[in-house]
C-alpha positions, -999 to 999 in steps of 0.1 A, spaced: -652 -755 -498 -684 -761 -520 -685 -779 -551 -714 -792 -568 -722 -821 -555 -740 -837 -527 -719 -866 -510 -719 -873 -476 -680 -880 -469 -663 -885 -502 -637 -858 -507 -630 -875 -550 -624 -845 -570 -667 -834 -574 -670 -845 -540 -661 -816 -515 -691 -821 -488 -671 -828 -460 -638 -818 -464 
């Protein structure tokens, strides 16, 4: 699981760091 984004623990739609 790798969008394109860079969040450290999000997991909102765009955010798929750390799922």
């Amino acid at each position: 699981m790798a969008e394109i984004s860079i969040s450290p623990l999000k997991g909102n739609g765009g955010t798929a760091n750390s799922a």
